[in-house]
N, C-alpha and C positions, 0 to 999 in steps of 0.2 A: 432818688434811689442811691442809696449806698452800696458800697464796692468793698470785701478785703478777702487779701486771702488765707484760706486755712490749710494747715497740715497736721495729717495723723501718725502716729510713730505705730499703732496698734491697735485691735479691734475695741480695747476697753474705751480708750482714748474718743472713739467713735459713737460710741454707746455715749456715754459722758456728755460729749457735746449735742447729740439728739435729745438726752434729757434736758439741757439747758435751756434747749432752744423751744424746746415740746409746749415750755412753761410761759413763751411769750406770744401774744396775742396779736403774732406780726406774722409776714409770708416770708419763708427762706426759700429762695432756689438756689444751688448749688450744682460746679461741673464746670467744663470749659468747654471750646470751641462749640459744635452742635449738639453735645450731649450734655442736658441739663436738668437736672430731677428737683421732686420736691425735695429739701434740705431736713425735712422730717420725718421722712421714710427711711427706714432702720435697710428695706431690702436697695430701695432707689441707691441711697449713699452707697451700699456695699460694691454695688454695678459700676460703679465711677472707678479710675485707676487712681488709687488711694496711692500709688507710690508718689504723685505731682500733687503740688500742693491745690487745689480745687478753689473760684474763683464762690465768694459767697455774695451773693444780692438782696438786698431788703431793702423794703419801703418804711422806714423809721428815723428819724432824726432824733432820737432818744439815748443819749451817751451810753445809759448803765447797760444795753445791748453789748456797746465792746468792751465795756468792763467786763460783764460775764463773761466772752467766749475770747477772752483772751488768751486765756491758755492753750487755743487753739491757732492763734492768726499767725501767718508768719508773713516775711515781708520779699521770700522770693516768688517769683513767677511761672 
């Protein structure tokens, strides 16, 4: 399982990376402590407190996954 985390500056930014992710053939969950949704649900993400950056999980060992969503990860917690 893979670990990183992401942060959104704004709703487009959100959108963007739901698109990204929509396109791969992998399970995202997304969220921290007990609250954790699927990571491709446009209503689940919104629920989550977007102001902290939100912990992302996937089951892939496939590099070009953090290529794509890079523009999203950042490295606080």
């Amino acid at each position: 399982m893979q670990q990183v985390y992401v942060k959104f500056d704004d709703v487009e930014q959100v959108r963007s990376f739901i698109r990204t992710i929509d396109k791969m053939d992998v399970d995202f969950n997304l969220g921290t402590g007990n609250r954790t949704v699927d990571a491709k649900s446009l209503i689940g993400v919104f629920g989550l407190d977007l102001t902290a950056p939100q912990l992302l999980s996937y089951d892939s060992d496939d590099s070009r996954i953090l290529e794509q969503i890079s523009p999203f990860l950042t490295s606080a917690k």
